[in-house]
C-alpha positions as CSV (number, residue, x, y, z in Angstrom):
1,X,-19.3,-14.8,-7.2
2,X,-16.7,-16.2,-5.4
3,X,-13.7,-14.0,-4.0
4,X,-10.5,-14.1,-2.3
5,X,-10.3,-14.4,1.5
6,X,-7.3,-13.8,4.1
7,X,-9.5,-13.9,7.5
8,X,-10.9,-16.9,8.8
9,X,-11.7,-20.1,7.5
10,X,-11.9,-20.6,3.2
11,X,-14.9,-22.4,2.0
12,X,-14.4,-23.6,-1.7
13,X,-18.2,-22.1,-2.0
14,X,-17.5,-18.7,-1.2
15,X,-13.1,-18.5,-1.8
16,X,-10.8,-19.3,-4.4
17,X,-8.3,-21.6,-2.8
18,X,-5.8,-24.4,-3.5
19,X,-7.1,-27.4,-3.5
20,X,-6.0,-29.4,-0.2
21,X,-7.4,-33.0,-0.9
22,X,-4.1,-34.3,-0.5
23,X,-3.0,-32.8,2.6
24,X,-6.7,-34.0,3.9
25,X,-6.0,-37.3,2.7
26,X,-2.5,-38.0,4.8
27,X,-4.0,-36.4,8.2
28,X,-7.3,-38.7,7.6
29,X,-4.5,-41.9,7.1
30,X,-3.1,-41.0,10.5
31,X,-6.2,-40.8,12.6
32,X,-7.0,-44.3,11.0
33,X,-4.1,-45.5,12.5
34,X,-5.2,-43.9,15.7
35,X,-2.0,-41.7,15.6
36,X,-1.9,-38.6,17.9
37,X,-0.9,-35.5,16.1
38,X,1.1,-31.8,16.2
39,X,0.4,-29.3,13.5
40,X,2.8,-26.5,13.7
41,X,2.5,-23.7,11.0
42,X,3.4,-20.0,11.1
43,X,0.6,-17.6,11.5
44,X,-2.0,-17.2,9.1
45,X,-0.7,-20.6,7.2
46,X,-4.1,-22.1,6.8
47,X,-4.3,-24.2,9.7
48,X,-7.8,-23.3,10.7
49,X,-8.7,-23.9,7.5
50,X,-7.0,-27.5,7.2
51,X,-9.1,-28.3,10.6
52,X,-12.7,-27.2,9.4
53,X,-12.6,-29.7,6.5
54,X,-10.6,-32.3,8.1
55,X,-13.6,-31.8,10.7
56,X,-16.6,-32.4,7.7
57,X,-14.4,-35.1,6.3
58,X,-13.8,-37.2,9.5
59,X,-17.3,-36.7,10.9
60,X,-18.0,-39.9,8.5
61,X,-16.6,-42.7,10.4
62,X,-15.8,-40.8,13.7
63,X,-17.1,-38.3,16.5
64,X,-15.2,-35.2,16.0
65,X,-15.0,-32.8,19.0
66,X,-13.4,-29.7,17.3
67,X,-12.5,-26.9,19.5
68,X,-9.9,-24.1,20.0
69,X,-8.6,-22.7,22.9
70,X,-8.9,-19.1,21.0
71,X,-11.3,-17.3,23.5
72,X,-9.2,-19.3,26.5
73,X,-8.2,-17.1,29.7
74,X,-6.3,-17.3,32.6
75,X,-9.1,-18.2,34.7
76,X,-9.6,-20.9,32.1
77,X,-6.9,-22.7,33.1
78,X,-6.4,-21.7,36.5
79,X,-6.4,-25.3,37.9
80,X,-6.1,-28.8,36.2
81,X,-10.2,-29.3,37.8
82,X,-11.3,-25.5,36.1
83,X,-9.4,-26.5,32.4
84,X,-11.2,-30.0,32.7
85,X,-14.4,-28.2,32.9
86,X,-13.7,-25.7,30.5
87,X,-12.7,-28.6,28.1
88,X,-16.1,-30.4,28.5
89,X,-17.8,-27.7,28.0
90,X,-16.6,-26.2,24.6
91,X,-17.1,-30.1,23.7
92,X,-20.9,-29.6,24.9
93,X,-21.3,-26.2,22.8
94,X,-20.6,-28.6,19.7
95,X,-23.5,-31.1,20.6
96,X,-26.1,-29.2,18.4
97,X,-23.8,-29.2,15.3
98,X,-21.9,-33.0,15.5
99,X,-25.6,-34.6,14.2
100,X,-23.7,-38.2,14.8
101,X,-23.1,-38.1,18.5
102,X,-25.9,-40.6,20.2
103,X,-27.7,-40.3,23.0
104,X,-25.3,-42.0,25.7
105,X,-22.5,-39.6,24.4
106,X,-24.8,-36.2,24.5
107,X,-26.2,-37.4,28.0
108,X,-23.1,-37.9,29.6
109,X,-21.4,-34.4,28.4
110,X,-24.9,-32.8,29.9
111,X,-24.7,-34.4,33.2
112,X,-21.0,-33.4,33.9
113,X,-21.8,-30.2,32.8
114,X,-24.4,-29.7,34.5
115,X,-23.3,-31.7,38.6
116,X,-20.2,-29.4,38.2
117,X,-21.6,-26.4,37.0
118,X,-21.6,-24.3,40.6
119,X,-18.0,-24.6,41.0
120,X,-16.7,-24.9,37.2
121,X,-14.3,-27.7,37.9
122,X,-14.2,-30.9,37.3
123,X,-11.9,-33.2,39.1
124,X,-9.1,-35.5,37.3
125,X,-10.7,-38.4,38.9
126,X,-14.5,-38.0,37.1
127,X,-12.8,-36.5,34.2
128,X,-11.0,-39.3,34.0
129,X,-14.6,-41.5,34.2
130,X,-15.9,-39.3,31.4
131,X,-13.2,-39.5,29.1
132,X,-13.7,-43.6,29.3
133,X,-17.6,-43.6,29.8
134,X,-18.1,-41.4,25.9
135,X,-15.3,-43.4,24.4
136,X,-16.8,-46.3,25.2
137,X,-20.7,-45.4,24.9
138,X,-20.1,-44.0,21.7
139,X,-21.1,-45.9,18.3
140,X,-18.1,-44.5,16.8
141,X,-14.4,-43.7,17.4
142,X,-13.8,-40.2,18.8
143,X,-11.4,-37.4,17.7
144,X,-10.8,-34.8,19.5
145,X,-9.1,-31.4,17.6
146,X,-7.8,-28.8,19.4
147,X,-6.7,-25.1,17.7
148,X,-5.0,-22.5,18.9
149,X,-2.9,-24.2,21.8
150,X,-0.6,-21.7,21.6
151,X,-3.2,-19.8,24.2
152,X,-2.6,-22.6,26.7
153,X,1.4,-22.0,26.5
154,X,2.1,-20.4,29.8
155,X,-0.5,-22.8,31.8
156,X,1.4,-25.9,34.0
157,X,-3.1,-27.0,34.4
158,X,-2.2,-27.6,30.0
159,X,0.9,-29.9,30.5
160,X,-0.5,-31.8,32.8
161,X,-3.7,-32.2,30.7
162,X,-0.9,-33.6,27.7
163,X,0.6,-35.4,30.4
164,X,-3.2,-37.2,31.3
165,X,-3.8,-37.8,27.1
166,X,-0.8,-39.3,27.0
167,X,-1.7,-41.7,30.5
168,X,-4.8,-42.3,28.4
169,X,-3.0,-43.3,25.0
170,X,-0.8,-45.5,26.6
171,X,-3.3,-47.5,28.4
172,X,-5.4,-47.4,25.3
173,X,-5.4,-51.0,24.8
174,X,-6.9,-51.7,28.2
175,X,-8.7,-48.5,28.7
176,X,-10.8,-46.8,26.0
177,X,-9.6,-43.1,24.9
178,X,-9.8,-41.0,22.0
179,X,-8.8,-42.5,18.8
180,X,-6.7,-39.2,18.0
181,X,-6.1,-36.3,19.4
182,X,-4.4,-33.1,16.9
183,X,-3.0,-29.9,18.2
184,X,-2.6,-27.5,16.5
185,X,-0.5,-23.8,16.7
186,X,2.4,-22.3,16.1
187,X,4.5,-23.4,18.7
188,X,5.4,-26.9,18.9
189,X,5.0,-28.6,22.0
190,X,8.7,-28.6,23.0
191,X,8.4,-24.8,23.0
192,X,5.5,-24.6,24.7
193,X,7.5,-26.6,27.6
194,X,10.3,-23.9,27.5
195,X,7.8,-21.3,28.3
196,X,6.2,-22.7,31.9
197,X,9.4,-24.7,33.2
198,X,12.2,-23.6,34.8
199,X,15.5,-22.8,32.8
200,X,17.4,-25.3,34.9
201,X,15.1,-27.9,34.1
202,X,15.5,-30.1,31.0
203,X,14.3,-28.4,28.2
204,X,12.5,-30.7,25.8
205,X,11.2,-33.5,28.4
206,X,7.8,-33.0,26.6
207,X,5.0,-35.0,27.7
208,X,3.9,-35.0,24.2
209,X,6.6,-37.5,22.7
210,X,4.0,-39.6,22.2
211,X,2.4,-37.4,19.0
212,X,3.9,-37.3,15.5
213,X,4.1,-34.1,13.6
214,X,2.8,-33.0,10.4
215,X,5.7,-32.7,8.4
216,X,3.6,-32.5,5.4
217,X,5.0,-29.6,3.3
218,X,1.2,-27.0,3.6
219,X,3.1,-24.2,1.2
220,X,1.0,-23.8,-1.9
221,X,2.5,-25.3,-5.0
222,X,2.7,-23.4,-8.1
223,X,0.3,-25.9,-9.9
224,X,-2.2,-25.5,-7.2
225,X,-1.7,-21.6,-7.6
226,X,-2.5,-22.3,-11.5
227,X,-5.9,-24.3,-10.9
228,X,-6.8,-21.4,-8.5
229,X,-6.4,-18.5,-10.8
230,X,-7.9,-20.7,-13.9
231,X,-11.0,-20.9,-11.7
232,X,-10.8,-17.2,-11.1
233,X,-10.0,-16.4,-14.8
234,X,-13.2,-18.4,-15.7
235,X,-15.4,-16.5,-14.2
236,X,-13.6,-13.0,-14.9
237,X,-12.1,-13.1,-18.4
238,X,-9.2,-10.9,-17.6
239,X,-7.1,-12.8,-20.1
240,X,-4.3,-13.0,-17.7
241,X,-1.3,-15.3,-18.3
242,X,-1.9,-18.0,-16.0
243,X,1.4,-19.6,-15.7
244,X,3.0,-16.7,-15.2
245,X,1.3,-15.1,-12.6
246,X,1.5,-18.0,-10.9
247,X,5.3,-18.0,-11.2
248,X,5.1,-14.7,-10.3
249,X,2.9,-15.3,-6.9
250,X,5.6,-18.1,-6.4
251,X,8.6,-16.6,-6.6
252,X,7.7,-13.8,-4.4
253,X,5.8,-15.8,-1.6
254,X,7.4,-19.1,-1.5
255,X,3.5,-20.1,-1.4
256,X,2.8,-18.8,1.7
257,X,-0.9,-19.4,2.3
258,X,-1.8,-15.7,3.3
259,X,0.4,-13.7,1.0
260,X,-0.8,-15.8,-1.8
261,X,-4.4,-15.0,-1.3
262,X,-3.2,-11.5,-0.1
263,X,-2.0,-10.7,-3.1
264,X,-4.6,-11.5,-5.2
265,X,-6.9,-10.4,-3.0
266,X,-5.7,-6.8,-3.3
267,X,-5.1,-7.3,-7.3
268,X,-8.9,-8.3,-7.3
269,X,-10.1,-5.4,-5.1
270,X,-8.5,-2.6,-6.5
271,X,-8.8,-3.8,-10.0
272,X,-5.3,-3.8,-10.9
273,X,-4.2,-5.6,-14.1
274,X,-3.5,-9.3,-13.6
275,X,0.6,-8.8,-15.2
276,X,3.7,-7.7,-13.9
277,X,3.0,-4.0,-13.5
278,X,-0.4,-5.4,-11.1
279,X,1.0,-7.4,-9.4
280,X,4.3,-5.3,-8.3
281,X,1.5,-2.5,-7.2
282,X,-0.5,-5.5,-4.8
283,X,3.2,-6.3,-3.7
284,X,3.5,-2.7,-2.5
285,X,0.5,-2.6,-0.9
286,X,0.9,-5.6,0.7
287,X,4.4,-4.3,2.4
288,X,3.1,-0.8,3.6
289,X,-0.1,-2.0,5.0
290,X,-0.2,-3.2,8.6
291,X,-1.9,-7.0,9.2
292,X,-1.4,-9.6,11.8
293,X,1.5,-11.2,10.1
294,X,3.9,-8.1,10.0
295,X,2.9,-7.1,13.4
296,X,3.4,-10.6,15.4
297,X,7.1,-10.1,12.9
298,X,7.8,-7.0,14.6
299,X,6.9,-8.4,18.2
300,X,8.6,-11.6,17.4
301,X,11.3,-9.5,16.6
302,X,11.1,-7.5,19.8
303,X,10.8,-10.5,21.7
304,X,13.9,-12.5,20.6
305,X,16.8,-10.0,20.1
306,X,19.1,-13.0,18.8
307,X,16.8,-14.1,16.2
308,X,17.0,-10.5,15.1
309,X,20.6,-10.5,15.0
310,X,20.5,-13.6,13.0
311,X,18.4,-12.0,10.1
312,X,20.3,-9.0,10.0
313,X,23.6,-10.7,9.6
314,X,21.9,-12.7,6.5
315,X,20.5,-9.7,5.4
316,X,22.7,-7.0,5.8
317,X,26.3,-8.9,5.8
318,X,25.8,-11.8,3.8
319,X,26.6,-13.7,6.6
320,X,26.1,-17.8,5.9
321,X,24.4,-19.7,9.0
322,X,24.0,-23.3,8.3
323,X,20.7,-25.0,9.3
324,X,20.7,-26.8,12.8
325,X,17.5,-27.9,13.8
326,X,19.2,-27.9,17.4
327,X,20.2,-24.4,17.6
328,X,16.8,-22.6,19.6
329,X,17.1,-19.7,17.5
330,X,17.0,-21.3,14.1
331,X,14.1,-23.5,15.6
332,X,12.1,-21.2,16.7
333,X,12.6,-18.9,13.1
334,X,12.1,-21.8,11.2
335,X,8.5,-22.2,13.4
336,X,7.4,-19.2,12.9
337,X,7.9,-19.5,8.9
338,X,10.3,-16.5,8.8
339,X,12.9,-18.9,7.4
340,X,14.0,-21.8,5.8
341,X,16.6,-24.7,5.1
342,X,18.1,-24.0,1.4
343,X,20.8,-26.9,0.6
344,X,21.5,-27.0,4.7
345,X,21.7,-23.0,4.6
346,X,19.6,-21.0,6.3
347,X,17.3,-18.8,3.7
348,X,14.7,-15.5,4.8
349,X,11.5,-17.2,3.9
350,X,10.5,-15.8,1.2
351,X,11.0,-12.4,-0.8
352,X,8.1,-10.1,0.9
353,X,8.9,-11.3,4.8
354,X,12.7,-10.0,3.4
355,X,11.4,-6.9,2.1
356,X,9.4,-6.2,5.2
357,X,12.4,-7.3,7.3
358,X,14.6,-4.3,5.1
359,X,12.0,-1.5,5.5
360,X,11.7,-2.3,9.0
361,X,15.4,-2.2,10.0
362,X,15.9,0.8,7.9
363,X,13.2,2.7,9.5
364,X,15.5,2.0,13.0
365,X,18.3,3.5,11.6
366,X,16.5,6.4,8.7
367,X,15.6,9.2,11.4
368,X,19.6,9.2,12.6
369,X,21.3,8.5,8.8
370,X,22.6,11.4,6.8
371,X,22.5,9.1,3.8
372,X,19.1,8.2,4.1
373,X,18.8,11.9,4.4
374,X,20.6,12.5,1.0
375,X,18.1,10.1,-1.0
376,X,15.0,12.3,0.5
377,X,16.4,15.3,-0.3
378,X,17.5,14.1,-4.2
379,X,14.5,11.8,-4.8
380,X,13.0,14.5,-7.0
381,X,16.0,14.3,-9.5
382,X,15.9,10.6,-10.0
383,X,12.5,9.7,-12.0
384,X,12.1,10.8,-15.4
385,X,8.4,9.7,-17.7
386,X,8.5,6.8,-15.0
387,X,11.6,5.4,-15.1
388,X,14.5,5.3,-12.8
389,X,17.9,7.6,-13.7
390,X,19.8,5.1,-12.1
391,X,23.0,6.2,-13.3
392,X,22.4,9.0,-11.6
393,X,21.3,7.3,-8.4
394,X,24.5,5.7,-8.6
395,X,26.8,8.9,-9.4
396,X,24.9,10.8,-6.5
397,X,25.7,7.5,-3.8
398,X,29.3,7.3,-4.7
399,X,29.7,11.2,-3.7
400,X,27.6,11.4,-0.6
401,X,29.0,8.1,0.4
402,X,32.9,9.0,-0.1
403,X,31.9,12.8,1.7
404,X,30.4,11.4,4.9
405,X,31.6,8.0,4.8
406,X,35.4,8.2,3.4
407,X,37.3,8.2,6.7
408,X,35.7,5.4,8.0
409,X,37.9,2.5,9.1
410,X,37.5,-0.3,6.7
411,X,36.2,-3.1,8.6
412,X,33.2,-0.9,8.7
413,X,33.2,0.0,5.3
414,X,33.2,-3.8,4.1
415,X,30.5,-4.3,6.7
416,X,28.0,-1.7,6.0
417,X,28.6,-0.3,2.4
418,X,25.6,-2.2,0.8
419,X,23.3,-1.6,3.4
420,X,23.9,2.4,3.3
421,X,22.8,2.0,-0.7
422,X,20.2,0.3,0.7
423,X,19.0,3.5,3.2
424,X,19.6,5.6,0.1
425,X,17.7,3.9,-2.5
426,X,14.7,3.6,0.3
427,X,13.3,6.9,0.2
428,X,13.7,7.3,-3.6
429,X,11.7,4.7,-4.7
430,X,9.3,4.7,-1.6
431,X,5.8,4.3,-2.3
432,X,6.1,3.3,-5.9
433,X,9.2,0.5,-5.9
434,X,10.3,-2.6,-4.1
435,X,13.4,-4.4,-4.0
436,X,14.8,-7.4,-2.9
437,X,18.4,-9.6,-2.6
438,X,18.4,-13.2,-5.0
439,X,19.4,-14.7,-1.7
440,X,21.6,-17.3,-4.2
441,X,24.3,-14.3,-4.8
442,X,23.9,-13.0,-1.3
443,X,27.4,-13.4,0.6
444,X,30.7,-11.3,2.0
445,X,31.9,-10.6,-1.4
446,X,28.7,-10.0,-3.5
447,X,24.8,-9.4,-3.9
448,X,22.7,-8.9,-6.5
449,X,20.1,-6.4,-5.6
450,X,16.9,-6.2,-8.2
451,X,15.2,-3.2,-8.0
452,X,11.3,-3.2,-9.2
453,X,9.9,0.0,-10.4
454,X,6.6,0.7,-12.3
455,X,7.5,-2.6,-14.0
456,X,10.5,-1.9,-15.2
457,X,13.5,-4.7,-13.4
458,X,17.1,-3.1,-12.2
459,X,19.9,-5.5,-11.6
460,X,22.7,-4.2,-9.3
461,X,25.4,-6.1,-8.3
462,X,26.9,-5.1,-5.1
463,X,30.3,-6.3,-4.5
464,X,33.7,-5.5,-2.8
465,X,36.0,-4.7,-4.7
466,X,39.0,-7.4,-4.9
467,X,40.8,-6.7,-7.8
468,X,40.4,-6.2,-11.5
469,X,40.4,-10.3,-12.4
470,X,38.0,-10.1,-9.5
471,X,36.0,-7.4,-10.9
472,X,35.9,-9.1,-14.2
473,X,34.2,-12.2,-13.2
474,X,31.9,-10.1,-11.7
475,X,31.0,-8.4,-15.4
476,X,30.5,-11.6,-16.3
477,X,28.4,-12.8,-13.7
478,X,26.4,-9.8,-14.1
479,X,25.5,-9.9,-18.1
480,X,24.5,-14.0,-17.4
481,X,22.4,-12.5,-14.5
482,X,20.9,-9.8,-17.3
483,X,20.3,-12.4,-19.6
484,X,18.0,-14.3,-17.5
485,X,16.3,-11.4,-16.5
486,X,16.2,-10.1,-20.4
487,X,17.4,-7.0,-19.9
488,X,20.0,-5.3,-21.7
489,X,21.4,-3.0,-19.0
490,X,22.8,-3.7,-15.5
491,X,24.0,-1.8,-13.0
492,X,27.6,-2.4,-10.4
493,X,28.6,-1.3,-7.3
494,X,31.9,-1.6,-6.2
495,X,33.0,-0.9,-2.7
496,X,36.7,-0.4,-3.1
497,X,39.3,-0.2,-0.7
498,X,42.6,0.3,-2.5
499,X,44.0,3.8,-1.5
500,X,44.8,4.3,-4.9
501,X,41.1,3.5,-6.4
502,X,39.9,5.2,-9.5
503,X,36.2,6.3,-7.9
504,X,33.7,7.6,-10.2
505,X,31.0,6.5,-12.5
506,X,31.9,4.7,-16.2
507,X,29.8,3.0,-18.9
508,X,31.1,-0.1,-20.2
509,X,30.2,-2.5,-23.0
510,X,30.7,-6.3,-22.2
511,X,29.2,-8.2,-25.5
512,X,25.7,-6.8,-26.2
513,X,25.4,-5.9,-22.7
514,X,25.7,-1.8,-21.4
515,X,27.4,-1.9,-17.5
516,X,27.2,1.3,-15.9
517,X,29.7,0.8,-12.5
518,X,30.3,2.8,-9.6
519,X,33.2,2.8,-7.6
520,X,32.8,3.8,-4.4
């Protein structure tokens, strides 16, 4: 039986997975065209996967040398001479398994190997020779496919092995090279440039101008996410909802790769129902547990303290950043998958790298916040047969918040108001409930907070408070936000800063909608 896999490469054999003819299909056009290649993905965004098959499937018409730098130290590429050897030799290591390399090919890999194998360097001159003498001896085009380049970023021996592929493809015509090369990582190689050259230095005079980059969207569609669980739901009759799990996995992951399969993966293993309620526990799961996604996040985040700035402005402030593919930060978050261009606007990724991104920054501040300390002292108060008192959540917030907050200046108020409901609600629903922010009503004056408990959807609306015509609309905004959500009841709360406010809790009826607003 065939199961869902989040380490390694996916074999359609062993894993469900999306099917990735497609994405096969356009890489396999470009080495035709002898086209030298950069595929850049986040982590864990099936890129390994993409080159094992792209491997089976080119190993028809060409020679594929497919190798990774994974296992790569420094004294790997201590010199230019000590990476050429390496190079050749991970390329001899693949002789047993590429059945269509001839004899000419296989003897010259040996023989280099072997005349430099004292000294484990290889100089550019006969590495030069034995790039030409293969390419040419060989009955078929070669490829050559290199993973994980990312290990070679802080090596000048690697840009000035780019800067000899590229010699090579330019002479191509009179020389004979590779027909393609592909690199693959996270980094691009523009980035990888930043890292070993001088800040004064120009910053993207890559040797690698000559490659074009996957732009290929590798996200998994929704459909594809159908045809996946169809061929799970065939072999386990769960009588799931197809389409609506799918939607489900969708919305919440924006089809990233791993927390598609990560999802389901935990859904499978634990034997949780394949619905709403199942797939909100796999969702928790997936948040508290530690994996090598959410810990690069938290070094990434440790690593560039102005990308972390940007995300909590978005998150926390509403703050609107428009998308400039020249600004480094943005760049560099939009490389590592944590965000995204949204109508020219820059979007958190998707809804579980946001929820991570909130429980992370919350657990900063929790150990020092008396609010946060309120919610772990009440949480006991607020669930009742399974469901969230959440008018009593909000009566509770509105005191504690006017007690220790109330003579605050008001800048800091407007700032900070949601996020302190946010380090409230945390240790309430901890363990048991999610939330998120419906990043198309997250701004200065509003969000829309949706609260997932056992199952059961809350709406908030989080706004500051701007006048009663103001806080009209924002009734009205909130049933149309109820309706699509079906729910009947919704929740507000209004940050107010009139001197003369009317705080407090209060039920109100707008059409056959119940709004229960506090005013804080």
């Amino acid at each position: 039986m065939r199961r869902f896999n989040t380490t390694g490469t996916c074999y359609p054999d062993e894993h469900y997975m999306v099917d990735i003819t497609k994405r096969l299909d356009i890489i396999e056009q470009k080495v035709a065209n002898g086209e030298y290649i950069t595929i850049n993905r986040g982590r864990q965004y099936g890129k390994t996967t993409t080159l094992y098959h792209l491997t089976k499937r080119l190993s028809k018409d060409y020679v594929v040398f497919s190798i990774s730098f994974e296992s790569f130290n420094q004294n790997n590429f201590a010199t230019d001479d000590r990476l050429a050897f390496s190079l050749v030799n991970l390329m001899k290591n693949q002789i047993k398994i590429r059945k269509n390399i001839n004899d000419y090919v296989r003897d010259a890999i040996t023989t280099i190997i072997d005349k430099n194998s004292e000294n484990k360097e290889i100089s550019v001159e006969n590495f030069t020779e034995f790039i030409e003498n293969i390419c040419s001896d060989s009955d078929k085009p070669i490829v050559l496919i290199i993973d994980e380049v990312d290990n070679a970023s802080n090596y000048e021996s690697f840009i000035n092995l780019l800067r000899f592929l590229r010699d090579k493809y330019l002479n191509r015509r009179d020389l004979p090279t590779f027909k393609s090369v592909i690199l693959a990582g996270v980094y691009d190689i523009k980035n990888l440039k930043l890292k070993v050259r001088p800040e004064s230095e120009h910053q993207y005079n890559s040797p690698w101008n000559i490659a074009v980059p996957f732009d290929e969207d590798m996200s998994l569609s929704k459909s594809g996410i159908e045809k996946m669980l169809a061929e799970y739901e065939a072999d386990h009759k769960t009588g799931m909802d197809i389409p609506k799990m799918a939607q489900l996995i969708t919305d919440y992951t924006s089809g990233y790769p791993f927390f598609v399969s990560r999802l389901c993966q935990l859904i499978d293993t634990h034997k949780l129902e394949w619905n709403r309620e199942g797939f909100l526990k796999a969702e928790n799961m997936l948040l508290t547990e530690s994996n090598t996604f959410f810990d690069d996040l938290i070094k990434k985040l440790d690593d560039y303290p102005t990308m972390t700035k940007m995300l909590k402005d978005i998150l926390y402030h509403g703050t609107s950043y428009t998308f400039n593919t020249d600004d480094r930060v943005m760049s560099i978050s939009k490389m590592f998958n944590y965000i995204d261009s949204d109508n020219g606007k820059v979007k958190i990724f998707n809804r579980i790298i946001e929820t991570r991104l909130y429980n992370f920054f919350i657990v900063e501040e929790q150990m020092e916040n008396r609010i946060y300390d309120q919610g772990s002292i009440e949480k006991n108060q607020f669930v009742e047969n399974g469901l969230l008192k959440m008018d009593k959540i909000l009566e509770r917030f509105a005191v504690h918040f006017n007690d220790i907050y109330g003579g605050e200046e008001q800048t800091f108020k407007e700032e900070e108001g949601r996020r302190y409901f946010m380090l409230y609600i945390k240790p309430i629903i901890n363990g048991t409930g999610n939330y998120y922010i419906e990043a198309q009503t997250r701004d200065r004056s509003r969000t829309d907070m949706i609260i997932d408990y056992l199952g059961t959807q809350y709406i908030i609306e989080m706004k500051i408070w701007r006048g009663n015509a103001y806080n009209e609309r924002g009734e009205q905004q909130l049933t149309e936000y109820l309706d699509y959500y079906h729910v009947n009841k919704g929740y507000m709360l209004s940050f107010c800063f009139n001197q003369k406010k009317d705080s407090g809790v209060r039920t109100i009826k707008y059409g056959d909608k119940e709004i229960v607003e506090a005013v804080v």
